[in-house]
C-alpha positions, 0 to 999 in steps of 0.5 A: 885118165884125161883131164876132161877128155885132153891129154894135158900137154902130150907126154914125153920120156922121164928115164923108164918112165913116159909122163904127160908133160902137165905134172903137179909140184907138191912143194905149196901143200906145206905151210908158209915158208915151206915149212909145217902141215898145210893151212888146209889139210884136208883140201890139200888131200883133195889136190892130191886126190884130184890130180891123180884122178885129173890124169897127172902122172908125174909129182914133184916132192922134197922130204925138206918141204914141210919137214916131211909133211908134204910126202905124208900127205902125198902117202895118205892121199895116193897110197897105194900108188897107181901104176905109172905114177912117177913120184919124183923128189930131190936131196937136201936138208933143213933148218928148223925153219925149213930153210934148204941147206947146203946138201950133205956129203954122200952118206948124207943124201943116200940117208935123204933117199931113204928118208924119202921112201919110208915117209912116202911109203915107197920102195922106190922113187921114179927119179932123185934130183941132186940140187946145186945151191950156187949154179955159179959155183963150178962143178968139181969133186964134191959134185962127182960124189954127190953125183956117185951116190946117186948112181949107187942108189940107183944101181941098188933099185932105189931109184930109177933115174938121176936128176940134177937141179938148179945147175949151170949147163958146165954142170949137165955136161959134167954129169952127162960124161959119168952117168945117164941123167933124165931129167933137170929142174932149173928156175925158168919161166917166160920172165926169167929165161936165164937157163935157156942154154941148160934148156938147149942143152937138155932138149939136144940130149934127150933129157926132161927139162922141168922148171920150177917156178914155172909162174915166177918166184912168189911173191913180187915177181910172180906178181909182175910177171902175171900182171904184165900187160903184155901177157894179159893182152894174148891171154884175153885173146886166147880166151884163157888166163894169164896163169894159162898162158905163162904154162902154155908158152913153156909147153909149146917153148920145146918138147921136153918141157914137163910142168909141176906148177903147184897150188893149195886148191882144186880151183887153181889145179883146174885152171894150171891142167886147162893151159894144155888146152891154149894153143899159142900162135906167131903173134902171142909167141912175138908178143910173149917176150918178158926176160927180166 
């Protein structure tokens, strides 16, 4: 169901799946940190619940984000899950305080699909990322078995696509020779725009470029970036916001592009899903040049 009447952005291929390029990332429903139950519950079921009947067809979870609070909440709020709704999550670990860890050996991320599915109460997941923590660090044999894993689990139905994130463009290609990937979370925004060559790489194959962090890190980057005078002058031109605006830029950047910006209110979903209305022109697009 459209937002409104919109169609939020279009919509583009997510492996099997086809999604409209406005999805929702679920990583803000945990509490502070990412880590324990939400600050408020029950607005975080009505986010969920919202989104869903906004038309969002593409969620982005971790069983990491609040200790498996997060796709609990996606559970009681969606379960059971409407037809064509793409639940997508990625493997990793956790502290006790909710700090991402290293990923674990194979048998370590087919046990953190499997955690993924009985907490969502999900047979099957529409795609897994396999996380990097240092893009920097070349891809060698580790990464072919962690990438093997995958593939098995998706062989054996768990999972309908491979993902990758926070990976270099050496990384893409490397998996692109073993495997099918369909889509690839980096950070990357109109201030940070460091993973413009994965972003290229991934429009020229095909393949679903989703950034996280779409409005800038939390916290003082994200400040700067929203506050930049730049983007609150086309914002008060176009008649939107410079959330909106921020969104927008990605949207029209490439087609590819699928958005999961995430937030704790209906308020701000509202304002996050209304960016597939801004249409940017030559002048906002000139203007808009924040790299960091």
């Amino acid at each position: 169901m459209p937002w409104n009447g919109r169609e939020l952005g279009g919509s583009f291929a997510l492996g099997p799946w086809r999604v409209r390029r406005a999805g929702y990332g679920a990583m803000q429903l945990a509490g502070d940190g990412v880590f324990g139950p939400p600050r408020d519950r029950d607005e975080a079921l009505r986010v969920l619940r919202a989104a869903a009947t906004a038309g969002v067809d593409h969620i982005d979870t971790a069983q990491y984000y609040g200790a498996g609070t997060v796709n609990e909440l996606i559970r009681e709020a969606l379960h059971p899950y409407p037809d064509g709704l793409a639940i997508v999550s990625k493997v990793g670990a956790s502290d006790a305080r909710g700090a991402v860890l290293r990923p674990g050996e194979a048998d370590e991320l087919r046990h953190g699909i499997e955690d993924n599915l009985v907490t969502l109460g999900a047979t099957r997941l529409a795609a897994v990322n396999l996380r990097v923590m240092d893009p920097a660090e070349p891809p060698g044999s580790r990464f072919d078995a962690q990438l093997a894993a995958l593939v098995r689990a998706r062989e054996e139905g768990l999972i309908g696509g491979v993902g990758l994130s926070n990976i270099s463009r050496g990384h893409l290609v490397r998996a692109v020779a073993q495997t099918e990937i369909v889509c690839v979370q980096n950070l990357f925004n109109v201030a940070d725009q460091r993973s413009r060559d994965v972003l290229t790489e991934c429009e020229a194959r095909g393949i679903a470029f989703v950034p996280f962090c779409p409005l800038g890190m939390p916290g003082a980057a994200r400040r700067r970036l929203l506050t930049d005078p730049a983007l609150a002058e086309v914002a008060a031109r176009l008649s939107a916001t410079p959330v909106q605006v921020a969104l927008a830029w990605l949207l029209d950047l490439a087609p590819n592009i699928l958005l999961i910006p995430g937030t704790r209110t209906r308020a701000h979903l509202a304002e996050n899903l209304a960016a597939a209305d801004v249409r940017l022109d030559d002048a906002a697009r000139a203007d808009l040049v924040l790299q960091s």
